[in-house]
C-alpha angles and dihedrals in degrees: 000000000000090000092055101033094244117176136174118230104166145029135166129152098296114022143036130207128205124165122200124193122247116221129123093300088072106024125107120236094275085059098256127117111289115245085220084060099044082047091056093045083055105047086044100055098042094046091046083056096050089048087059088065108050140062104267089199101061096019138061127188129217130168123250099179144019128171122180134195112197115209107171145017132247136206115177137327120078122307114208129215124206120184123192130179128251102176127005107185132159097279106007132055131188133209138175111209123198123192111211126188122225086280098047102251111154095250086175143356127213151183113210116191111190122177119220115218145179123271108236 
């Protein structure tokens, strides 16, 4: 999250927001945002989601799939991801992440399952 400048703005029962800047750090070689990055903003902020629901003393979460569709390009300025549940079970949880520019255009949209197990 450091390496990428993620940072959370925004939770409430079902959702979580983080935005992350776009520059060269993050950009592609054709100088647009990087679908790996996009990728990463995704899985963090899902996961992260997922974190908020469970005990972190006795679970853990880990992702087990992400898809992504990428709709638009991105320069510069600031993406936001917002992730909001579709299914929250025992062991599986569901989330639909959508990646928004600064003026709110959909850049990407994803579905993040992530599995929720037992600390050994």
């Amino acid at each position: 999250m450091q390496t990428l400048n993620i940072e959370f703005i925004d939770v409430t029962e079902d959702s979580l927001t983080a935005k992350m800047p776009v520059n060269s750090s993050v950009h592609q070689p054709y100088g647009l945002l990087h679908g790996g990055a996009t990728a990463a903003l995704a899985e963090t902020v899902g996961s992260c989601a997922s974190a908020f629901f469970v005990d972190s003393e006795t679970k853990m979460i880990k992702g087990i799939e992400l898809s992504i569709n990428h709709i638009k390009s991105v320069k510069e300025g600031v993406v936001y991801g917002v992730a909001k549940q579709i299914h929250k079970g025992k062991t599986i949880h569901l989330w639909e992440v959508k990646i928004f520019d600064d003026e709110q255009h959909l850049i990407s949209i994803c579905k993040l399952t992530n599995i929720v197990l037992d600390k050994k």
